[in-house]
N, C-alpha and C positions, 0 to 999 in steps of 0.2 A: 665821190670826193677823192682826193688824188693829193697827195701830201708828196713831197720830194725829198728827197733824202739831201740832207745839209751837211756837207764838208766840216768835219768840228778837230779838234783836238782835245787832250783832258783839258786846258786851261781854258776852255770854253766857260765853264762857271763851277762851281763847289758846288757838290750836293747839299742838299736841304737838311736842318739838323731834325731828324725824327727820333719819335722814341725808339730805346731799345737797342740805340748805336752802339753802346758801350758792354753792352750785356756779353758777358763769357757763358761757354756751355761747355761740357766735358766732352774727352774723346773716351773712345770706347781704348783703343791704344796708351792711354795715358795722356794727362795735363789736360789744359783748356786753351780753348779759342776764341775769340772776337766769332760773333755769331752773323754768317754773312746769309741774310734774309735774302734770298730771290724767287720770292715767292709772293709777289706785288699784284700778281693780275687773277688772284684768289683772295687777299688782303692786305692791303699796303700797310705799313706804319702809318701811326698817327704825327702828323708835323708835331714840332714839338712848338710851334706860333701856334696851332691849336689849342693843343692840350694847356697851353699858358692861358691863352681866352675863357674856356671851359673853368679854369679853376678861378680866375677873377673873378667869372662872374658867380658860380655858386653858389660864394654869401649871399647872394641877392636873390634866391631862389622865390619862385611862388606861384600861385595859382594863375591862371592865364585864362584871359576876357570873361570879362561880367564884373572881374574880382574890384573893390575900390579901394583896396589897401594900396601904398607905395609900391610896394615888392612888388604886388599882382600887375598894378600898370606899366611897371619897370619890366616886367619878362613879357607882357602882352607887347609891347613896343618893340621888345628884343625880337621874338617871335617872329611879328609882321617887317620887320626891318630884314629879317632874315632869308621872309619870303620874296621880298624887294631885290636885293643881293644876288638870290639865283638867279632871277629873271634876267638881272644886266650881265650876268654870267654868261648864261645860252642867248643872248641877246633876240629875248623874244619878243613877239609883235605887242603891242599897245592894248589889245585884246585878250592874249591867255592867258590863262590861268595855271598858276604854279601849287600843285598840289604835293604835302609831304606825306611821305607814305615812309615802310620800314627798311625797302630794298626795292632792285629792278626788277624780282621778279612780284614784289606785290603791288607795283606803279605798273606792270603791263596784267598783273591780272585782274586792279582796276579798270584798267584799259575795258580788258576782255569783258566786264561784266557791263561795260556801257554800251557796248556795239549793240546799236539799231537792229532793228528785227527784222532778218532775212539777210544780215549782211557776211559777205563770204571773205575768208582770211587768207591771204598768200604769203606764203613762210620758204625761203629756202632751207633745204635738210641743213645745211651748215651752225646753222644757228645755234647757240648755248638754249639746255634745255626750258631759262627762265621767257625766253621768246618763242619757245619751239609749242613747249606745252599750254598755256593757259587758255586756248581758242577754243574750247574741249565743247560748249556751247554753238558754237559756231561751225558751217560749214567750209571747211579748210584743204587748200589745196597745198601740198609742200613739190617745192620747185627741186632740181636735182642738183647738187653740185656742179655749177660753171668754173670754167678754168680759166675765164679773164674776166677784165673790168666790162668789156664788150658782151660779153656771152653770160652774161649775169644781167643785162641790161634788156637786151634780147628775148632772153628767156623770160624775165619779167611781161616783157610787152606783149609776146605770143599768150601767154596764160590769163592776161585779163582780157585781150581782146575775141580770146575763145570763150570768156565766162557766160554761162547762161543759167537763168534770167543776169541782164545787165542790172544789175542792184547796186545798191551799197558797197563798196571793199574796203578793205585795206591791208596796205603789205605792210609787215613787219622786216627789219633789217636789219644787221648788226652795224656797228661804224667799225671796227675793229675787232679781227679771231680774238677770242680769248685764247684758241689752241695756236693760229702760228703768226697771231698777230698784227695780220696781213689788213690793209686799209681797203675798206667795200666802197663803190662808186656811187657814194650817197646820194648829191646832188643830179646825179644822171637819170638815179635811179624815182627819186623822187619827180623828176620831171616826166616820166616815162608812168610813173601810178597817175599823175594827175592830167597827162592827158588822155587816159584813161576812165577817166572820174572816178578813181578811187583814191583814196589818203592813206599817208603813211608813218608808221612811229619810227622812230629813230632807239637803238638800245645801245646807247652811248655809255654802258658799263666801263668796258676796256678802253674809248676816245677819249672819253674826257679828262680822266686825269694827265692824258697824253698831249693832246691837240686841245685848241680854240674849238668849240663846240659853236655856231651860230643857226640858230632857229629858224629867223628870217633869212640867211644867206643861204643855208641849204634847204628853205623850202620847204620842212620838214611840218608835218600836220602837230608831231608830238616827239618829244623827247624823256628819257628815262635812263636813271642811272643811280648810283649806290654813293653811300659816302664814305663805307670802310674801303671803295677801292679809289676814291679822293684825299686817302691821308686824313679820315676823320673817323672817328673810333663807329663802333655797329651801331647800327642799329636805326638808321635815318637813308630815306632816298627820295626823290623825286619823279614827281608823272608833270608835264609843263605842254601846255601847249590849248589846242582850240579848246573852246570854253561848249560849245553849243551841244555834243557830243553828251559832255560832264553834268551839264542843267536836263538833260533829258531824261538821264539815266535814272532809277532810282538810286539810293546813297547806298556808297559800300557798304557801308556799316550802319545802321539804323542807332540813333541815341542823341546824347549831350552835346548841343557842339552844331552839329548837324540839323536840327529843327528851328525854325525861328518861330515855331507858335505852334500849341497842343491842346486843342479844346476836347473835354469830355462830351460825347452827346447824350440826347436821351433815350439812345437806344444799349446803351453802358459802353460801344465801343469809342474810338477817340479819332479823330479829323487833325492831319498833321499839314501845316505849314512849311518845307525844304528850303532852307537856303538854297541859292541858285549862284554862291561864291564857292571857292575852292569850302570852304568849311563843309559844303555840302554833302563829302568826300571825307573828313576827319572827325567824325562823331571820335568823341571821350577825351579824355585830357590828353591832350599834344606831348611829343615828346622836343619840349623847347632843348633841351641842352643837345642833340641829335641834333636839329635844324642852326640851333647858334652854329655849334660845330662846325657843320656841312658849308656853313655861308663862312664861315673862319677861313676852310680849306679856299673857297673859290677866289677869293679875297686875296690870300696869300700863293695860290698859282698864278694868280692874275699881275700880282705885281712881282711875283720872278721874272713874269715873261716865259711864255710858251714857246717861241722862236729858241733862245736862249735852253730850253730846258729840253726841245727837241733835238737842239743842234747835240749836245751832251749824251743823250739816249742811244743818238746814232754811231755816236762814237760806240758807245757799248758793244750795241749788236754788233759793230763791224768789231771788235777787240773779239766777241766768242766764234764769230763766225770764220775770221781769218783765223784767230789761235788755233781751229780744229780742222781748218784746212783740208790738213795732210796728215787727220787721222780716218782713214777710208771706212774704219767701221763703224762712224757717226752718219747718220743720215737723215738731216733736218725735212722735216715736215711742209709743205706748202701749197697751196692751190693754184696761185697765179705766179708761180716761179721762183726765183732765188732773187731774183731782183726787185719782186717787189716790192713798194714803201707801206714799212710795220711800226708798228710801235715795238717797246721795246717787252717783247715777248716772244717765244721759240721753242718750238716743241722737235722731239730728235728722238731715234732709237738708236739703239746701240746693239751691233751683231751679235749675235752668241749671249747676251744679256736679259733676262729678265729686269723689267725695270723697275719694278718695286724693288730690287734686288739691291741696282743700281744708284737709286734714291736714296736707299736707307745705309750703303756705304760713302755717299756723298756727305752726309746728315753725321754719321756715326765716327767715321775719320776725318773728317775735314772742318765739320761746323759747318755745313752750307746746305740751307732748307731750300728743298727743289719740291716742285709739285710731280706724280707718275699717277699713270692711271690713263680716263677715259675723260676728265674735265668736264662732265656735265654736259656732252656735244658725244653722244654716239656713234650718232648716223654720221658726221662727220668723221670719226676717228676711223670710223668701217670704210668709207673713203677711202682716205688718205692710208690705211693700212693693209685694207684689203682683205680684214682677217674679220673673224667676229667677236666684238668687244666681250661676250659672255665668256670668250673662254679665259681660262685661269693658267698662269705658271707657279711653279711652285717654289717658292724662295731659295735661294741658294742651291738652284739648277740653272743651266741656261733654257730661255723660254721658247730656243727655235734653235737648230741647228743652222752653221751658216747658211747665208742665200736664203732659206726660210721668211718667212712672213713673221711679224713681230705680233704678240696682244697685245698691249698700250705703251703707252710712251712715257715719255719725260719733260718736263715742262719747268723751260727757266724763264725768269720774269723779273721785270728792274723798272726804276724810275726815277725821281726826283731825289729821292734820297739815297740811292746805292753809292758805294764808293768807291773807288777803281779798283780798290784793294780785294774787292770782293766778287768781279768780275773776274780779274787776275787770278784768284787761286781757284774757282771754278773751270777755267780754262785749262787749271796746270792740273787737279785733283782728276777731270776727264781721260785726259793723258794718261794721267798714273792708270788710273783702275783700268785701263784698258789693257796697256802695258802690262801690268805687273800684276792683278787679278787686287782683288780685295785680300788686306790683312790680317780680317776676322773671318769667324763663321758666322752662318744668320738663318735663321728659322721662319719660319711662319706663326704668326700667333695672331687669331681674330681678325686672319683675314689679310693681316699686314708683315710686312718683311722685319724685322727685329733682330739686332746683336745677338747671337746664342751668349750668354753668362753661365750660362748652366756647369760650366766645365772648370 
């Protein structure tokens, strides 16, 4: 899949109103700030069209299917209206089945527990750990880091068409780095497993709240993805796609919900009946206000307009990417180049910087939540780093001398709701600290880089 980067200006559109826009936080130097969240592709703000939906409806709370009170039919219809919503979201086929789950990484470890027996997994190392891990069942090949849309495609085709016994597959794939945000050759890629005869999920975590996400347009066997990084509060996600896979499987979860029929025998054990619909997959009480949510969010990306809220994002990236230009001791992260089309996500080290360091003076003078670290993608960072993620620096040292190799990075992240002003002083706050070093001192505690107060 191949997105292009769209020529925008700020008047492109106004950011989305989310929560939290208004919230101040202290400086460790004195007063307070407007808290500039850039830390979206970890967990977004909740729109605040959400959180309006969510509270409307809570009066109306209640038990969900079988229930034949008002309330219960009223949230059993919310529910499946809900389920309805995703599907024309990812614009899926007439056939799958949209299952809600708690996250992407528990809609691909459903995945993982359905995979047919004998069937073998192809994962490239880049992948966030919720795609990378859950095959642990399965016999799993991981592909190596490619350095373009071609040589990821490639590389794909050579490894299934080496695979032996020809079985069952399937590849896993991200649509977008959580680390440098960089858009994977979906649709290429998916044509490339299936004329392979294998199928492939799609872990549109990071695309969706970014890009038009389409099922049948990318060909994709299955899709997965989360709703806190949709702008919809925790704890709701998505598994969507072929059904046949899903009815063969035994059910996640064994219980309520999941059974259509449980007879005792007369030998004391008991003969169960599985639904063979997504419920088959949701034993126990649903978590309807998750799903309202989630279908909220899709609802209200869908009619901002995803052209509209890419064209605005791009602006972003090119605002931090030019701002820092012409500071030589930033060095963004990337696989497939500087040029290729991201969402709006970017990962950087900084010379002479430990970046928890870095982070936690972002955070501490400025107001401006960045993610550092290793993001959940190791084998990737080891990559793109060249170091080993296990090692440690120690807060308020630098973590390398110049020219040195970095331990993890820094990770800025924007969307729908960021507002220029918040991009802007991350660009100008970078500057400083580089310049001018940090204004406080900062320690280690628990792991984490921390303001020293002690003095």
């Amino acid at each position: 899949m191949s997105v292009s980067t769209v020529a925008a200006t700020p008047s492109v559109c106004a950011p989305l109103p989310v929560l939290g826009r208004d919230v101040t936080v202290p400086l460790v130097t004195g007063g307070e700030v407007t808290y500039a969240a850039l830390d979206y592709a970890a967990s977004a703000p909740a729109l605040q069209r959400v959180w309006d939906d969510v509270a409307a409806y809570a009066p109306y709370y209640g038990s969900v299917h079988r229930g034949a009170g008002y309330l219960s039919q009223l949230s059993t219809d919310l529910f499946e209206n809900a389920r309805r919503t995703v599907a024309e979201f990812l614009d899926c086929r007439e056939d799958d089945q949209v299952v809600f789950t708690r996250s992407t990484t528990d809609s691909l470890n459903l995945l993982a527990a359905a995979l047919p027996a004998d069937c073998r997994v192809f994962v490239f190392e880049t992948e966030h750990h919720a795609s990378l891990l859950p095959w642990r069942s399965a016999q799993v090949t991981y592909l190596d880091a490619p350095r373009s849309h071609r040589e990821a495609v490639e590389t794909l085709e050579r490894a299934l068409a080496d695979r032996d016994p020809y079985g069952p597959a399937l590849v896993c794939v991200t649509g977008a780095s959580n680390v440098t945000g960089e858009l994977w050759p979906v649709r290429e890629l998916a044509a490339a497993a299936h004329a392979h005869g294998a199928r492939i999920v799609l872990d549109a975590a990071q695309l969706a709240p970014h890009h038009e996400v389409s099922v049948a347009g990318l060909d994709v066997d299955w899709v997965a993805f989360s709703g806190h990084k949709l702008y919809a509060p925790f704890g709701s996600g998505v598994l969507a796609g072929r059904a046949d896979w899903l009815r063969a499987a035994d059910p996640y979860l064994a219980g309520g919900g999941a059974s259509r029929k449980v007879v005792r025998r007369e030998d004391g054990g008991v003969d169960v009946e599985w639904h063979d619909s997504a419920a088959r997959h949701e034993a126990g009480s649903p978590n309807v206000i998750g799903a309202y949510a989630l279908a909220s969010a899709c609802t209200a990306l869908t009619e901002a307009g995803f052209d509209t809220l890419a064209a605005r994002e791009q602006y972003l990236v090119r605002t931090v990417r030019e701002g820092l230009a012409d500071v030589p001791q930033v060095r963004f992260l990337s696989l497939f180049g500087d040029d290729a089309p991201r969402v709006g996500v970017l990962s950087f080290v900084v010379e002479g910087w430990n970046s928890s360091h870095f982070a936690a003076a972002l955070s501490a003078e400025y107001g401006i939540g960045v993610r550092d670290g290793l993001f959940c993608a190791h084998p990737l960072l080891r990559t793109l780093l060249g170091s080993d993620p296990q090692a440690q620096g120690e807060c308020g040292s630098p973590e390398s001398a110049p020219g040195e190799k970095s331990l993890n990075a820094i990770r800025v992240s924007f969307g729908a709701g960021t507002p220029d002003e918040h991009v802007e002083r991350f660009v100008r706050a970078v500057k400083e600290l580089v310049a001018d070093g940090a204004q406080w001192n900062y320690r280690t505690e628990d792991g984490r880089c921390v303001p020293d107060t002690s003095a």
